[in-house]
N, C-alpha and C positions, 0 to 999 in steps of 0.2 A: 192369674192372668185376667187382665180388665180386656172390655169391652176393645177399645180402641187397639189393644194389642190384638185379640183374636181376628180383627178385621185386617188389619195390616197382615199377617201373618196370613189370613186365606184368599187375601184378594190376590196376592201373587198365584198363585197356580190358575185360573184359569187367564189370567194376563199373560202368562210364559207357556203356559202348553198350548195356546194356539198360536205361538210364532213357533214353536219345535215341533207342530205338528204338521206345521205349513214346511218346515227344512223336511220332514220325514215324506211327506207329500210327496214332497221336488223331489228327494232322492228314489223314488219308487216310478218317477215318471222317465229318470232318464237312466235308472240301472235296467237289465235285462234279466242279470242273475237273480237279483233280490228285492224286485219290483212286488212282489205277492208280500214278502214280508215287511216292508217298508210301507205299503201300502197300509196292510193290517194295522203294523203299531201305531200310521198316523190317525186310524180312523178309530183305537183304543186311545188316542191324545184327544180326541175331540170329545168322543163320549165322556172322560174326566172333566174336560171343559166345559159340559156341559151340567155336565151334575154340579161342580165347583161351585158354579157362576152362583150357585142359589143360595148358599151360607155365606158366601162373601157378600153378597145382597144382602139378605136379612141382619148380619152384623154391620150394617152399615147404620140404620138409627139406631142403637143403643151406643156407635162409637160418636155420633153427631152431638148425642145429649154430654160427653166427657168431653170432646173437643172444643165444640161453641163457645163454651168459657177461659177458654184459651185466651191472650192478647193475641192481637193480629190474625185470627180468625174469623171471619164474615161470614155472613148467613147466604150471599150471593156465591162466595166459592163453594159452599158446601152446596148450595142450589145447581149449579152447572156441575158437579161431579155426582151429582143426584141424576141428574137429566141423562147423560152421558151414563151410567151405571144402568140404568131402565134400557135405555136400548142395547148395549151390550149385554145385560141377560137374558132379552126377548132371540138374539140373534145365536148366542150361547145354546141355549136352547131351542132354539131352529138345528142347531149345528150339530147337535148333539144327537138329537130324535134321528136327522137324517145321516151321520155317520152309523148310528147300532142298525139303519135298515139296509146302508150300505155295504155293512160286514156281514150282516145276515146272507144278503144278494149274495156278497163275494163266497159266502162257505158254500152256498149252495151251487157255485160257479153257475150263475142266472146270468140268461144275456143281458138284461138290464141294468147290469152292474156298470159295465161304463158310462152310461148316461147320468147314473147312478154320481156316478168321482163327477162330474162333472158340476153337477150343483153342491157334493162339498166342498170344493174347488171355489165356488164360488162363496158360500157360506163362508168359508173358512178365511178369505180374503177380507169377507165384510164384518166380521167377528173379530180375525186380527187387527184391523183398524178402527174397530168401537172402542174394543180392547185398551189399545194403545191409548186411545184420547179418554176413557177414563181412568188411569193409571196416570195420563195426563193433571187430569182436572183434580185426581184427590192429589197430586204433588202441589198443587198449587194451594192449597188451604194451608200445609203448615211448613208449606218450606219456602223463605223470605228468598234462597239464590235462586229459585226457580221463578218466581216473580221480580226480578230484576231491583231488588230491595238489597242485596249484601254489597254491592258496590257504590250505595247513596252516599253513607255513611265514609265510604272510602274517598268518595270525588272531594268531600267537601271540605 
């Protein structure tokens, strides 16, 4: 397995477990029965996302040195999914720290625990939308229909 495969293949899990942790969130906020456990497994989704976020980072320049020489690969796309990659780790890792104190709070049922959801609550919002936009920006370095390029070809 090269380079650019092991990044492709770990940048997905912390891109997909903060929007399944954010469904497991929701569902823990509006079950009664199974709100403890929903709650748990989302605040176990974050702590993965957070640990994740760090190897899908670090694989990301040794996959830039295989890609770059690519055709139709630019130093400015890989530059905004660079940018975009740095602040969804720093946010991954906010998210992540404050999910494990969150679950700690919850085992020990401390009152601070809902103040506690509440900023990963927030975390988790602004993690899944870093997320999303660099999942974003690496789609845009090698794939021409996500840059509006496979239909040029076809108008003309």
């Amino acid at each position: 397995m090269n380079p650019t495969h092991l990044h492709l293949l770990l940048n997905h899990l912390p891109i997909l477990g903060s929007f399944f942790g954010l469904a497991l969130l929701a569902a823990g906020a509006v079950s009664h029965a199974g709100q403890r456990w929903f709650t748990r497994a989302a605040l176990a989704f974050f702590i993965v996302v957070g640990v994740s976020a760090v190897p899908a980072n670090l694989t990301g320049e040794p996959a830039e040195h295989q890609v770059i020489k690519l055709p139709g690969v630019t130093q400015h796309a890989i530059h905004e999914h660079e940018e975009a990659a740095e602040a969804a780790l720093i946010a991954a890792s906010l998210l992540g720290a404050v999910a494990l104190g969150t679950f700690l709070l919850q085992q020990r049922d401390h009152p601070a625990t809902a103040r506690a959801l509440w900023a990963v609550w927030a975390l988790a919002l602004i993690t899944a939308g870093l997320m999303a936009r660099t999942g974003y920006e690496g789609g845009m370095i090698r794939r021409p229909e996500l840059r509006g390029e496979l239909n040029q070809g076809i108008e003309k």
